[in-house]
C-alpha positions in Angstrom: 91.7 94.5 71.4 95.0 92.2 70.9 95.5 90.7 67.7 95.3 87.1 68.2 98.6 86.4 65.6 101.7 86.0 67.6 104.0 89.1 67.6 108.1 88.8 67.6 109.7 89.0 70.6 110.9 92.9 71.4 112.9 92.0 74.8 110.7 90.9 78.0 110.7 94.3 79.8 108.8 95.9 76.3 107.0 92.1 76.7 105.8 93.3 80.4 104.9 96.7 79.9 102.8 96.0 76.9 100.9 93.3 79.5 100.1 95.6 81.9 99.2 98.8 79.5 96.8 96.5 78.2 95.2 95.1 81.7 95.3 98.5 83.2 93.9 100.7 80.2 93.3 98.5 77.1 89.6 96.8 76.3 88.7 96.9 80.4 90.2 99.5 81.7 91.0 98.6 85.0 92.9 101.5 85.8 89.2 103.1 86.3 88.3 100.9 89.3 91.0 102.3 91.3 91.3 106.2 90.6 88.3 106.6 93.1 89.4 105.3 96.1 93.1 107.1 95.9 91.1 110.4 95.1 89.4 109.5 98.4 91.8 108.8 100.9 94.3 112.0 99.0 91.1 114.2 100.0 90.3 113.1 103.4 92.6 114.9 105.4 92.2 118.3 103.7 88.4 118.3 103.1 86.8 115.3 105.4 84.8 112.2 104.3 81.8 113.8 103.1 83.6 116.3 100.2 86.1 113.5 99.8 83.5 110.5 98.6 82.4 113.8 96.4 85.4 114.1 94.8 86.1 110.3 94.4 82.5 110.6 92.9 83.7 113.1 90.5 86.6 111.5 89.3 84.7 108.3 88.2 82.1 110.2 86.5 85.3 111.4 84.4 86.7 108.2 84.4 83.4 107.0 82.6 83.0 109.8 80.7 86.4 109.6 79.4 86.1 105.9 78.9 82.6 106.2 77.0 84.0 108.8 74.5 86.5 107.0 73.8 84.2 103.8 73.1 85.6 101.7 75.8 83.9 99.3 78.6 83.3 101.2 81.7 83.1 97.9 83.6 85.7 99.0 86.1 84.9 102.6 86.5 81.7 102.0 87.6 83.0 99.2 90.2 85.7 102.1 91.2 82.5 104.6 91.3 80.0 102.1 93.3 82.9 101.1 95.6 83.9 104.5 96.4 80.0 105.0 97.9 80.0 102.1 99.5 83.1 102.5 101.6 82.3 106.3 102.6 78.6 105.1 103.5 80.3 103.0 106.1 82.8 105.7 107.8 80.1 108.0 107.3 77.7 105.4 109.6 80.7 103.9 111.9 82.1 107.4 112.4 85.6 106.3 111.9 87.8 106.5 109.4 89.0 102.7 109.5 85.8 101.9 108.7 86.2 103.5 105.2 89.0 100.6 104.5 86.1 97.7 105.9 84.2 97.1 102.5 88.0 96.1 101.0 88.5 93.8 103.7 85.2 92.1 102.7 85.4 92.5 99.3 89.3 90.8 99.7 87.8 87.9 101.5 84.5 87.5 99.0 87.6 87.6 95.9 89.3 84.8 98.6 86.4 82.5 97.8 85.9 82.9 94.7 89.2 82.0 93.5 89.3 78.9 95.7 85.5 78.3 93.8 86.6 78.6 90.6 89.5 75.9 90.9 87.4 73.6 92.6 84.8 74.0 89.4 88.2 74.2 87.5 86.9 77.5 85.9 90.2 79.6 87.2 89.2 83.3 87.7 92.7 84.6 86.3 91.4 82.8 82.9 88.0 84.5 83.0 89.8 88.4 83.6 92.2 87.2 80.8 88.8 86.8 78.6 87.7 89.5 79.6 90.4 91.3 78.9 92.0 90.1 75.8 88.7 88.5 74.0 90.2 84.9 72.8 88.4 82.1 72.8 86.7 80.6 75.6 87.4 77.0 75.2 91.1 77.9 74.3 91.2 78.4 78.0 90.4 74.9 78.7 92.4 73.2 76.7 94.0 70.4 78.4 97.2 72.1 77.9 96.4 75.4 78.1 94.1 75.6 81.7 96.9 74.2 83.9 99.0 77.1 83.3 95.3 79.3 84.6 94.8 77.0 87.3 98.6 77.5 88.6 98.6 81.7 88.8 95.1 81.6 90.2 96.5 80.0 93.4 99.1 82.8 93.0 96.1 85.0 93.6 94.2 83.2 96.2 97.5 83.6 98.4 98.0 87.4 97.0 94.3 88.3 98.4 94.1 85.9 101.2 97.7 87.0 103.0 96.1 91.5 102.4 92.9 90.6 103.6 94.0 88.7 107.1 96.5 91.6 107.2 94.3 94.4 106.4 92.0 92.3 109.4 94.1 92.7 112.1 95.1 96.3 111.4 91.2 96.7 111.3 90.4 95.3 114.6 93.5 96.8 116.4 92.0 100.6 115.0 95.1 101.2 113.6 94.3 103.8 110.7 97.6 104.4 109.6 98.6 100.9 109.1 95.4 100.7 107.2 95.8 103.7 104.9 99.4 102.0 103.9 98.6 98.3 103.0 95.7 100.4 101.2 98.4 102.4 99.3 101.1 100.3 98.9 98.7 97.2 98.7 96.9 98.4 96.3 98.4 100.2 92.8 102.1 98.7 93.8 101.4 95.1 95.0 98.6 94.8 92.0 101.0 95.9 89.6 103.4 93.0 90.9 100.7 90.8 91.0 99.7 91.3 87.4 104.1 90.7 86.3 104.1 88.3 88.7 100.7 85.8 87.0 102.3 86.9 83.6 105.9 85.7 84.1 104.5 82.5 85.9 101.8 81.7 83.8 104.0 82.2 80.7 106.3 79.9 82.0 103.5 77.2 82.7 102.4 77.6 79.2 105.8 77.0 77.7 106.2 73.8 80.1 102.6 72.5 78.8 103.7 73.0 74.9 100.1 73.7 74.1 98.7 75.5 71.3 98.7 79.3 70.9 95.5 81.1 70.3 95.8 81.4 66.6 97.1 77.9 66.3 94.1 76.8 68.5 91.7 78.5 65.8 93.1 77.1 62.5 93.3 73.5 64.4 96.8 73.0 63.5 98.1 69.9 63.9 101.1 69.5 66.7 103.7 70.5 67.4 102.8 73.8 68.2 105.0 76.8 68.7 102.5 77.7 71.8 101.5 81.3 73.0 104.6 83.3 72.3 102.8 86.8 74.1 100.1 87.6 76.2 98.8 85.4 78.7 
C-alpha cells in the first residue's frame, strides 16, 4: 500500500513507472486479470480451445496462488480466471474462434455504461479503481477540488472503451479473426498501459489546475493553501 505522505519528485519517467508498477502489481494486482486470456489465445493455435482454456485455467490458479502467498488481493486473478471460462464456453458452443473474443466485446460495452453511470451519479469509476487501488480516503475523492480532476479522465475512459468495443464490433460481425486477435493484443496490454499514463498525466494535470488538497493534507485538515497531491493520482 502507498504511503499517503507526499514523496520528492525523482523525474516524471521514475514518476510514471512507479504508477503503473503499482496498478499493475501493487495492492490489486491487475496484472492477474490479464495473464489468462494471452495464455489462451498463445495456446490456441498449437493445442486448440479445449487444452488452451486449460492452460489459461492453469496460469490463474498460479496467478492466485502466487498472489495468496504473497498476502495479496486476488480480485483480478479471479476476474482473469472466470473470464478465461467464460470466453472458451462461448467458442466452445459457437464453434468459432471469434466467438472466444465476444464476452470482451460485451464486457467493453457493460464497462461503456458504467462509466457514463458513474458520472451521471458523479461517482467517477477511475476514482473508485484509484481507491481500490491505493486505499486513501473515500471522501478525499469528492472533494470539490479533488473529484473534477476524476470526473475529467473518466470521460478519457468512456472514449478509450467505447471507440475498442464498436471496433472490436465490426471485426466481430465481418468474422474477421485476425483483426480480432490484434485489437485483442495490441488493445489490450499496450493500449491499457497508455491508458493508465495517459489518466495519470491528465488527471495530474487537473489536480494541479484545481489547487486542492493532497491526501495527507486532506487528513490533518490543513488550512489552504495547499501544496495539492504532488504523486499518485
Amino acid at each position: 500500500m502507498d504511503v499517503i505522505e507526499d514523496a520528492p519528485r525523482t523525474g516524471f519517467l521514475a514518476e510514471i513507472t512507479d504508477e503503473l508498477r503499482t496498478t499493475l502489481f501493487g495492492r490489486s494486482g491487475a496484472i492477474g486479470g490479464i495473464l489468462p486470456p494471452i495464455a489462451f489465445l498463445t495456446l490456441r493455435p498449437f493445442v486448440g480451445i479445449a487444452w488452451a482454456a486449460a492452460g489459461s485455467l492453469i496460469v490463474a490458479a498460479i496467478t492466485i496462488g502466487w498472489r495468496l502467498s504473497r498476502g495479496n488481493t486476488i480480485r483480478f486473478a479471479v476476474a482473469g480466471a472466470a473470464g478465461a471460462l467464460i470466453a472458451a464456453g462461448f467458442a466452445l458452443r459457437q464453434d468459432t474462434a471469434e466467438a472466444y473474443f465476444l464476452p470482451g466485446i460485451i464486457q467493453g460495452a457493460a464497462t461503456t455504461v458504467a462509466l457514463l453511470v458513474s458520472i451521471l451519479l458523479r461517482r467517477p469509476l477511475v476514482a473508485f479503481t484509484s481507491w481500490i487501488t491505493r486505499g486513501w480516503p473515500a471522501d478525499w475523492y469528492r472533494h470539490a477540488q479533488v473529484q473534477p480532476a476524476y470526473m475529467l479522465t473518466t470521460w478519457l475512459w468512456v472514449g478509450f472503451f467505447a471507440l475498442r468495443t464498436l471496433w472490436q464490433w465490426q471485426l466481430y460481425l465481418v468474422g474477421d479473426e485476425g483483426g480480432l486477435l490484434l485489437t485483442r493484443i495490441f488493445g489490450g496490454w499496450p493500449a491499457t498501459v497508455a491508458l493508465l499514463v495517459a489518466t495519470y498525466v491528465l488527471g495530474r494535470w487537473r489536480l494541479t489546475r484545481l489547487k486542492g488538497p493532497s491526501v495527507d493534507e486532506y487528513l490533518t485538515d490543513a488550512p489552504q493553501p495547499w501544496v495539492g497531491q504532488r504523486k499518485g493520482f
